[in-house]
Structure formats: C-alpha cells, structure tokens
N, CA, C and O atoms as a GROMACS GRO file, in nm:
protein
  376
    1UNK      N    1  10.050   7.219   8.997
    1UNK     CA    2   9.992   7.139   9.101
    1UNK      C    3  10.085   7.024   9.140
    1UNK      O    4  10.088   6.948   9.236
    2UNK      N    5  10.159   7.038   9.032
    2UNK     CA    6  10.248   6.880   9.091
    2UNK      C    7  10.318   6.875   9.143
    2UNK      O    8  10.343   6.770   9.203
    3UNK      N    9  10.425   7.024   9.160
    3UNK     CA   10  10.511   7.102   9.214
    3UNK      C   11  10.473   7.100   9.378
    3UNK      O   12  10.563   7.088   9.462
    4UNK      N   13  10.344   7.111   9.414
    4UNK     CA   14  10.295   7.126   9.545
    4UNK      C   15  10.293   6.976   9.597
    4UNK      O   16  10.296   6.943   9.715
    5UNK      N   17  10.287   6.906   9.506
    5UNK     CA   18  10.311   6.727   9.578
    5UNK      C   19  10.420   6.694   9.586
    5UNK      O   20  10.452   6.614   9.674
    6UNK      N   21  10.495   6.734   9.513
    6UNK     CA   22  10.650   6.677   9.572
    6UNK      C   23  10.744   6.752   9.674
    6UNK      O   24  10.852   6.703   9.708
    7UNK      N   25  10.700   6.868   9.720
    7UNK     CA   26  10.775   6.950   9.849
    7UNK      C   27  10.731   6.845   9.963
    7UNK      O   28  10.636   6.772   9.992
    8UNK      N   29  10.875   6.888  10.016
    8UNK     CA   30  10.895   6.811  10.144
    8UNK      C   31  10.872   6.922  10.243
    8UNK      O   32  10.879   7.044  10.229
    9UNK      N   33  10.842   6.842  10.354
    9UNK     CA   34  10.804   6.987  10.485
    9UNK      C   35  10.945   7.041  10.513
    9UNK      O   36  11.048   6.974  10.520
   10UNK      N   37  10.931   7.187  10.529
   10UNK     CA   38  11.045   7.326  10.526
   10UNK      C   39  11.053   7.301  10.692
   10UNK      O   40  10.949   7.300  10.757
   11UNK      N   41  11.178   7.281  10.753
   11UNK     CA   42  11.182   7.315  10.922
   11UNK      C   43  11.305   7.378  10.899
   11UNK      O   44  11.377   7.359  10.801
   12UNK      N   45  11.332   7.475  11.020
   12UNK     CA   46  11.403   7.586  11.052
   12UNK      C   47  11.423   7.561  11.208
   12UNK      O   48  11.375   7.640  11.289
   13UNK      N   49  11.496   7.449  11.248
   13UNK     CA   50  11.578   7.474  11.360
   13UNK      C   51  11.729   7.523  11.452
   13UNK      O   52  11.823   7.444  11.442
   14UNK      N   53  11.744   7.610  11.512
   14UNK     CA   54  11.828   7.692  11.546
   14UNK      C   55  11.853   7.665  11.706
   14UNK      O   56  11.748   7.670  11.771
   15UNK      N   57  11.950   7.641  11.769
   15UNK     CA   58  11.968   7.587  11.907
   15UNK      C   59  12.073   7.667  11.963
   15UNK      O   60  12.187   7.634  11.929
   16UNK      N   61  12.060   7.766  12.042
   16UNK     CA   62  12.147   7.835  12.120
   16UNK      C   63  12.240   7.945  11.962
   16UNK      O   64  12.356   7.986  11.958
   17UNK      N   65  12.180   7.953  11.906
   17UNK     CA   66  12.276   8.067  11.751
   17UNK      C   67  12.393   7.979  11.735
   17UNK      O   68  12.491   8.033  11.684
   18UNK      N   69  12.405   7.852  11.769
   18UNK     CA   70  12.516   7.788  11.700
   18UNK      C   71  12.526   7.686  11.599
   18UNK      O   72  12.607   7.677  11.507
   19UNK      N   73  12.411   7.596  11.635
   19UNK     CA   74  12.352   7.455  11.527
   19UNK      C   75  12.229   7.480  11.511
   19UNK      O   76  12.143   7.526  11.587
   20UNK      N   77  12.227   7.434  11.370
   20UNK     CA   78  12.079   7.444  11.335
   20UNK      C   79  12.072   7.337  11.225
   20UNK      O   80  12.173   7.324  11.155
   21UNK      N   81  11.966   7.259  11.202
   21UNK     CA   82  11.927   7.199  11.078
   21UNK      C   83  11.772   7.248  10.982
   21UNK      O   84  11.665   7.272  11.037
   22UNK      N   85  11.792   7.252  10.849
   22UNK     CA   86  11.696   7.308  10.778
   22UNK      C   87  11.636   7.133  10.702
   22UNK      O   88  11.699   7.031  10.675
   23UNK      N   89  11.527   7.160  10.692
   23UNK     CA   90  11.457   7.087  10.591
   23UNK      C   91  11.364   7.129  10.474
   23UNK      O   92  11.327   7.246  10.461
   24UNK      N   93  11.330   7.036  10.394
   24UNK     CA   94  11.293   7.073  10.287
   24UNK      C   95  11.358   7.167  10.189
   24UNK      O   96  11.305   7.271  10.150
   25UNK      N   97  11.490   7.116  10.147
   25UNK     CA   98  11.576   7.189  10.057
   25UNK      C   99  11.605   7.129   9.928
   25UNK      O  100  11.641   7.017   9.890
   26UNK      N  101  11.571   7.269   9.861
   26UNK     CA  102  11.622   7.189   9.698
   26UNK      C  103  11.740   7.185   9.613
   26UNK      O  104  11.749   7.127   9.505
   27UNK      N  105  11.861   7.278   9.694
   27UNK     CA  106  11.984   7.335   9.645
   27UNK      C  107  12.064   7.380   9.695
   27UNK      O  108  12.024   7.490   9.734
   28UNK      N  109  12.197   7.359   9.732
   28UNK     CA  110  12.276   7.496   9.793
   28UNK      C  111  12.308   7.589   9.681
   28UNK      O  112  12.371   7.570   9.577
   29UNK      N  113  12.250   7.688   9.728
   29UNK     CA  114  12.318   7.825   9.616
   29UNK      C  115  12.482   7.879   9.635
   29UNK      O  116  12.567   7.893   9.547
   30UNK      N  117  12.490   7.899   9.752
   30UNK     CA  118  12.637   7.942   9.754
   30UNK      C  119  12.656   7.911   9.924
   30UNK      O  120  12.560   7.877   9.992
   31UNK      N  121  12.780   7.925   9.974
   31UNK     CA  122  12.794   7.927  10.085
   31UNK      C  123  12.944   7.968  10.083
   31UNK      O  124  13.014   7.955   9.983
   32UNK      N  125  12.978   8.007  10.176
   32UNK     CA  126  13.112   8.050  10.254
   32UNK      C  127  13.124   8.084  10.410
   32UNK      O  128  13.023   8.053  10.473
   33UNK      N  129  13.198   8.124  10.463
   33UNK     CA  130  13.221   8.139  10.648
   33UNK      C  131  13.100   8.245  10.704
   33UNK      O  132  13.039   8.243  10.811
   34UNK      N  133  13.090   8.333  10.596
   34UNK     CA  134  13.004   8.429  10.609
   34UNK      C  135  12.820   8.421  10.604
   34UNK      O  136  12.731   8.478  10.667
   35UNK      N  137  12.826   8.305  10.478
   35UNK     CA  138  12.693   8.344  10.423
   35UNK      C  139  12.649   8.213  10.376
   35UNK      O  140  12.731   8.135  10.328
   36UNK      N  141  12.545   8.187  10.385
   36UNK     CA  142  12.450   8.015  10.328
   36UNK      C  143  12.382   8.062  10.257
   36UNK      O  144  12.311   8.156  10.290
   37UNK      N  145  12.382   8.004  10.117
   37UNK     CA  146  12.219   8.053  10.098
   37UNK      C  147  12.181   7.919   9.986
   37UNK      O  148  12.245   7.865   9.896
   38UNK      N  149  12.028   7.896  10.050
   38UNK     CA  150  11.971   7.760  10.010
   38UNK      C  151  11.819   7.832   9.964
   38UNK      O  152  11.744   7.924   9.996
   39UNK      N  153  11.832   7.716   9.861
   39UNK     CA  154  11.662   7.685   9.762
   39UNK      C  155  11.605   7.649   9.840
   39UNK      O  156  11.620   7.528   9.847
   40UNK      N  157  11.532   7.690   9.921
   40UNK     CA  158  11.416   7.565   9.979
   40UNK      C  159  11.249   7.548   9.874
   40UNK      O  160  11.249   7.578   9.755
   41UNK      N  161  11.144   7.508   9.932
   41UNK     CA  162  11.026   7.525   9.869
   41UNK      C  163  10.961   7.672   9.903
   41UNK      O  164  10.885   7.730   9.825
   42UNK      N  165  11.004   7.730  10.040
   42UNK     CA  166  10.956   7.833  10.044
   42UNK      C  167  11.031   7.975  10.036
   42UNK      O  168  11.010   8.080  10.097
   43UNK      N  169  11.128   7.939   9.936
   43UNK     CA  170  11.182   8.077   9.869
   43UNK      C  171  11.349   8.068   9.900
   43UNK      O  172  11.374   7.982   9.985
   44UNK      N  173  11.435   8.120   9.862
   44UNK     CA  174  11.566   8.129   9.877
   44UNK      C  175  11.571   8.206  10.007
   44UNK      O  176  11.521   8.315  10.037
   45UNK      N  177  11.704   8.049  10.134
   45UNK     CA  178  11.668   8.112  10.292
   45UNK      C  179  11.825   8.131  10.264
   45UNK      O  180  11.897   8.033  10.244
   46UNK      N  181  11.881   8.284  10.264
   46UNK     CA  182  11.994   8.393  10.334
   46UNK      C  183  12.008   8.327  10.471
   46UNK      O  184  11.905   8.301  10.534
   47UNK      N  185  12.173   8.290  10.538
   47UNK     CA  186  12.218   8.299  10.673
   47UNK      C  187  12.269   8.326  10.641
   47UNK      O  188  12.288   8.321  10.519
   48UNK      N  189  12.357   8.393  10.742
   48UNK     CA  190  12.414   8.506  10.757
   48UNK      C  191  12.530   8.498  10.931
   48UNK      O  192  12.478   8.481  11.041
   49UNK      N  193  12.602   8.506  10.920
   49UNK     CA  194  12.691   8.527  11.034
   49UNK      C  195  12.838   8.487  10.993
   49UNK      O  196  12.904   8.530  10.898
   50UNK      N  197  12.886   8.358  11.126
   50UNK     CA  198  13.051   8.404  11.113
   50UNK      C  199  13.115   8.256  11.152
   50UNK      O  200  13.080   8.204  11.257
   51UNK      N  201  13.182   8.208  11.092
   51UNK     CA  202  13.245   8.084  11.124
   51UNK      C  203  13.111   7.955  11.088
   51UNK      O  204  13.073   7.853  11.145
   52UNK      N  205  13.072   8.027  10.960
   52UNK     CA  206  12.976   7.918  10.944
   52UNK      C  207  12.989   7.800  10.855
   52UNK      O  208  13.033   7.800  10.740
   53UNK      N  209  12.951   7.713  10.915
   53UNK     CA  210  12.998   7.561  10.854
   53UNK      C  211  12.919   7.464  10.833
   53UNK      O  212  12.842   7.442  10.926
   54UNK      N  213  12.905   7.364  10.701
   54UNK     CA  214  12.775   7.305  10.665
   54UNK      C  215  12.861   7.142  10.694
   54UNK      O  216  12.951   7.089  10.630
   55UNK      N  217  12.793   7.099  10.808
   55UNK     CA  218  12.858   7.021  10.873
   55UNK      C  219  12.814   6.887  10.797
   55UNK      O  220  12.896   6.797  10.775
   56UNK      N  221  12.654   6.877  10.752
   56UNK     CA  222  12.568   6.732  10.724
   56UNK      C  223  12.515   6.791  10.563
   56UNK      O  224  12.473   6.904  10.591
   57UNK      N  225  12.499   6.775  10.439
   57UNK     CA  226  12.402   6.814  10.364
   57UNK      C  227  12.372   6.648  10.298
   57UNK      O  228  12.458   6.561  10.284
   58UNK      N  229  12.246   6.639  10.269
   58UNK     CA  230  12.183   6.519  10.193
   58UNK      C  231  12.084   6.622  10.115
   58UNK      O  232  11.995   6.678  10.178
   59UNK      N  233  12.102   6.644   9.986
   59UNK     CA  234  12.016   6.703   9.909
   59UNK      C  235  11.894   6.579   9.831
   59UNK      O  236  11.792   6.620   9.776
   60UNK      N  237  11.921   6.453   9.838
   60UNK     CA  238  11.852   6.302   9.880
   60UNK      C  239  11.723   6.348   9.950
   60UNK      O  240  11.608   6.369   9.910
   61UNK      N  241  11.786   6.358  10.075
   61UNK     CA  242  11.658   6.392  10.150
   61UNK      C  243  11.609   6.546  10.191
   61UNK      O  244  11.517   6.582  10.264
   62UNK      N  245  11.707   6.620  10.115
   62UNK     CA  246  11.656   6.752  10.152
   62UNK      C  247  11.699   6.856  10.260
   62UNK      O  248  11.645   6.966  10.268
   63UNK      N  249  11.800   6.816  10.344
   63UNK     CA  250  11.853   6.815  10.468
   63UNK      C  251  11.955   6.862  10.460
   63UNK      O  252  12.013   6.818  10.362
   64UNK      N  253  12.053   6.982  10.554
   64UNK     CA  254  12.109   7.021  10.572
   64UNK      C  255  12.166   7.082  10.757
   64UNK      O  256  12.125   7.191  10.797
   65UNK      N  257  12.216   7.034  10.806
   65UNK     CA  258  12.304   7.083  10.910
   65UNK      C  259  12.396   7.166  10.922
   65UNK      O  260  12.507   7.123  10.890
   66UNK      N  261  12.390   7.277  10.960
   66UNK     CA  262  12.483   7.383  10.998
   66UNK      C  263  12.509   7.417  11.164
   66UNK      O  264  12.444   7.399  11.268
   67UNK      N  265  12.663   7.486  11.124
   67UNK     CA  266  12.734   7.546  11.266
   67UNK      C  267  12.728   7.685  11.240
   67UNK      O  268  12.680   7.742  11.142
   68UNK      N  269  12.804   7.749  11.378
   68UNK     CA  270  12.872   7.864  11.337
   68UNK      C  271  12.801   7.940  11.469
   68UNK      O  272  12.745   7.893  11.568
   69UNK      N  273  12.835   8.116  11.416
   69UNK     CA  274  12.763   8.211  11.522
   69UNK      C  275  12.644   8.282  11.395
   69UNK      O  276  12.675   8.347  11.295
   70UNK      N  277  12.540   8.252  11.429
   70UNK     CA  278  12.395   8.286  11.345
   70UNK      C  279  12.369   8.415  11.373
   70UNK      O  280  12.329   8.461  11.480
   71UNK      N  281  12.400   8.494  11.231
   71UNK     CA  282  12.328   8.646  11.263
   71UNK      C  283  12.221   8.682  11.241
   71UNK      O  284  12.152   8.757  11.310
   72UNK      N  285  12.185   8.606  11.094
   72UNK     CA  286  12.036   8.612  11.044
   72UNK      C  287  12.001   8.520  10.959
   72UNK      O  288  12.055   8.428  10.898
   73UNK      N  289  11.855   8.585  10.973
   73UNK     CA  290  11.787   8.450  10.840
   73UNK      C  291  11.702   8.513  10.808
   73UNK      O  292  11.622   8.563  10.886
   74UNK      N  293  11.699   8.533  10.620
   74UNK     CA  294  11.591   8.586  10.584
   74UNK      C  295  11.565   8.515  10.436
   74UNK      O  296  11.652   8.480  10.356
   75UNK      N  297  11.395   8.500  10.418
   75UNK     CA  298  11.363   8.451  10.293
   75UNK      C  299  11.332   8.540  10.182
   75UNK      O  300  11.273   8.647  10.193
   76UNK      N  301  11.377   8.485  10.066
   76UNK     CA  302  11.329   8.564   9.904
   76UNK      C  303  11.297   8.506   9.828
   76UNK      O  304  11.335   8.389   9.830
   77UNK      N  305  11.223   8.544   9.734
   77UNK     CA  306  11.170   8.483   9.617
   77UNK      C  307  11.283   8.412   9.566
   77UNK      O  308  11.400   8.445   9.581
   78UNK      N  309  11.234   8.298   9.497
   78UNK     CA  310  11.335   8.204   9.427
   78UNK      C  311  11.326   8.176   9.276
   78UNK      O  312  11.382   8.100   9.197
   79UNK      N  313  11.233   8.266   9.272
   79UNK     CA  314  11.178   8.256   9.146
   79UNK      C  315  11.292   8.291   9.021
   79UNK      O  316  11.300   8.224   8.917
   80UNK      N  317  11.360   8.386   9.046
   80UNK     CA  318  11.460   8.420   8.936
   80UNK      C  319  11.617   8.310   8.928
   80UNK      O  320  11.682   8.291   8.826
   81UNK      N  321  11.645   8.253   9.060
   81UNK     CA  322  11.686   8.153   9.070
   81UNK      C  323  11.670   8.047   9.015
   81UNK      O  324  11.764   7.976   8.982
   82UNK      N  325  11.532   8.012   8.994
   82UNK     CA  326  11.523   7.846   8.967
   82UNK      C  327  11.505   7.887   8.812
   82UNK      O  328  11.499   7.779   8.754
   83UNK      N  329  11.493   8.003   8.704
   83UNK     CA  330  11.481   7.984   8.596
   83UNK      C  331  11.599   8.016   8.539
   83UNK      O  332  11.607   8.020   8.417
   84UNK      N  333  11.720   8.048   8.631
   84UNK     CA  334  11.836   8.039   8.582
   84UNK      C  335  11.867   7.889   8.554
   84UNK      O  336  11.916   7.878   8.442
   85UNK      N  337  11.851   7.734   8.638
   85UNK     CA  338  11.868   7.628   8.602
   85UNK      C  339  12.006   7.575   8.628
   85UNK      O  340  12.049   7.480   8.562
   86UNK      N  341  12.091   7.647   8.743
   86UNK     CA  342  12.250   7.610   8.755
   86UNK      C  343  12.245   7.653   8.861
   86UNK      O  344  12.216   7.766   8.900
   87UNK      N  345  12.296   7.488   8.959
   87UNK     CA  346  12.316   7.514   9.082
   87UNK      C  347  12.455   7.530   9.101
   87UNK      O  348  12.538   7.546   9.012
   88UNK      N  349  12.473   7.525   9.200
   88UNK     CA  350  12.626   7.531   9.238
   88UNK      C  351  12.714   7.448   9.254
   88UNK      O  352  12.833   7.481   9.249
   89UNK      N  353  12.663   7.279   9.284
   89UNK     CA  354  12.706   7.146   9.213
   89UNK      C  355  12.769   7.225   9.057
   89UNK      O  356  12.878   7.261   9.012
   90UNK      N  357  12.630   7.224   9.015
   90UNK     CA  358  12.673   7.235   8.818
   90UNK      C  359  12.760   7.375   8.782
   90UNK      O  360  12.776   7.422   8.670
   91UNK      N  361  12.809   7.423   8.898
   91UNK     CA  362  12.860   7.540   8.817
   91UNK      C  363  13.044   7.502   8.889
   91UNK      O  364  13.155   7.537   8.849
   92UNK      N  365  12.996   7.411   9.013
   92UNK     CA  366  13.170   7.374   9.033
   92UNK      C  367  13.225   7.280   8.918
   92UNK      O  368  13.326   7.301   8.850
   93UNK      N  369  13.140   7.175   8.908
   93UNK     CA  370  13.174   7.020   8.781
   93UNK      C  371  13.192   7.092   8.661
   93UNK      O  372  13.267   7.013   8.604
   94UNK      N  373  13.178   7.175   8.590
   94UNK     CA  374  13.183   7.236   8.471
   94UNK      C  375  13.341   7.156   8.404
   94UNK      O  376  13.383   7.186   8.292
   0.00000   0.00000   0.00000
C-alpha cells in the first residue's frame, strides 16, 4: 500500500515522432541510439527507433526528455527487473 503513495503520475508525451517527455520514472534501464528502456510505475516502457537521444533526465523528479525518430513504445512487467535491484547508474559506478 505504500508503494501506491509514493508513485508519481506516469505521462507519455510524443510531439510530431521526434520529442517526447515521460513522467513518473523510477530508472533508466539501458539506452542506446536504438533503444530506451525505463522503470516507470506502470511497468518497464521499451522505445524503440533511431537517432535516439536522452536530452533532460532528473530521476529527482522522475522526468525524462527524449529526441530522435520514434518507432515504438511498448510496456512490460517490471516485476523481474526491480527484484534484480541494479540499475544502470549501479552497474556503470561499479
């Protein structure tokens, strides 16, 4: 129950397939030119396309800004994720 009080509201904005900003994020999982993929509260969100670039992130407030050409977006369970316990901060600082 306590888990449900501290999520921040999830937004998914996308403007012409080039900029978009996400909210309510708890992690970057990985990213490269190709591929984003972020923790949010409502499941691990996959993008997907080409020349993609994470222009703003504040994991503070949850927030993330991206570029690029947007091919897709799709959500998954995050569940096997978050009981691994190593984000991608903690797996570059090692």
């Amino acid at each position: 129950m306590d888990e449900k009080l501290n999520r921040r509201p999830h937004r998914l904005e996308i403007l012409n397939r080039g900029t978009g900003g996400v909210t309510g994020i708890q992690d970057v999982v990985s990213f490269d030119e190709n591929q984003i993929i972020l923790d949010t509260d409502m499941g691990l969100l996959t993008i997907k396309g080409k020349s993609l670039h994470v222009s703003r992130l504040s994991l503070e407030k949850g927030e993330v800004d991206i570029e690029g050409s947007f091919d897709s977006f799709a959500y998954s369970s995050n569940d096997s994720y978050r009981k691994s316990g190593e984000s991608l901060f903690g797996r570059l600082f090692k």
